[in-house]
C-alpha positions, 0 to 999 in steps of 0.5 A: 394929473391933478395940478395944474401945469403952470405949477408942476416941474418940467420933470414931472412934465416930462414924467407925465407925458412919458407916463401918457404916450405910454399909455395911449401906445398900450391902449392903441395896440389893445385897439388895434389887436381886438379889431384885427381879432374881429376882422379876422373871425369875420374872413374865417366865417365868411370864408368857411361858408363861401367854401361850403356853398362853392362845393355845393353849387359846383355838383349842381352846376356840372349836372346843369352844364352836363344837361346844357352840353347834351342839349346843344349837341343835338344842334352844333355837335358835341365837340362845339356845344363842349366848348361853347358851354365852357367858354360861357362859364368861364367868362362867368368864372373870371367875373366874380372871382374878380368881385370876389376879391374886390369885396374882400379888400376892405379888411383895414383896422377903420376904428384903429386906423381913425383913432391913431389919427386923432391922437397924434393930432392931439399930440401934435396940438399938445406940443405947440 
């Protein structure tokens, strides 16, 4: 593409662009692959240790939620401390499963998605 275009045929034109689109197509799905490949290691390891961590913290929060339970029964009854105990926790369950998956929503290819943008704005400037 070392000419300039006032003196290259239409056919070489159309050659190039062919050869250009082809190109920015490959380079874009090579993008694409090794950002979706990185997010997707992220989720893994992220995953991984969130699972590590729950199985955990769940052994220790049923011997605190036993101790709390033992404790309250001595005031409103077992059957009543059972139940408040599990009511409290399972508010707290619902609030950050919710967070949870609000934080997971942001797995979207930015630097692809961006640069897609700008290419076919580039096409479209290259065309008028």
């Amino acid at each position: 593409m070392a000419e300039p275009s006032e003196s290259r045929s239409l056919p070489q034109l159309l050659s190039d662009l062919s050869h250009d689109v082809t190109t920015l197509v490959r380079q874009e799905a090579e993008l694409a692959r090794a950002e979706i490949s990185e997010k997707l290691h992220q989720l893994g390891k992220g995953a991984g240790e969130v699972i590590a961590g729950a199985i955990c913290l769940l052994a220790a929060l049923l011997v605190l939620l036993q101790a709390v339970v033992v404790a309250l029964a001595n005031w409103i009854g077992p059957g009543w401390a059972s139940l408040v105990v599990g009511l409290v926790v399972a508010i707290i369950g619902a609030i950050l499963v919710k967070m949870g998956t609000s934080n997971m929503s942001d797995l979207e290819p930015e630097r692809t998605t961006r640069q897609v943008r700008k290419d076919a704005n580039l096409a479209r400037e290259h065309l008028r």
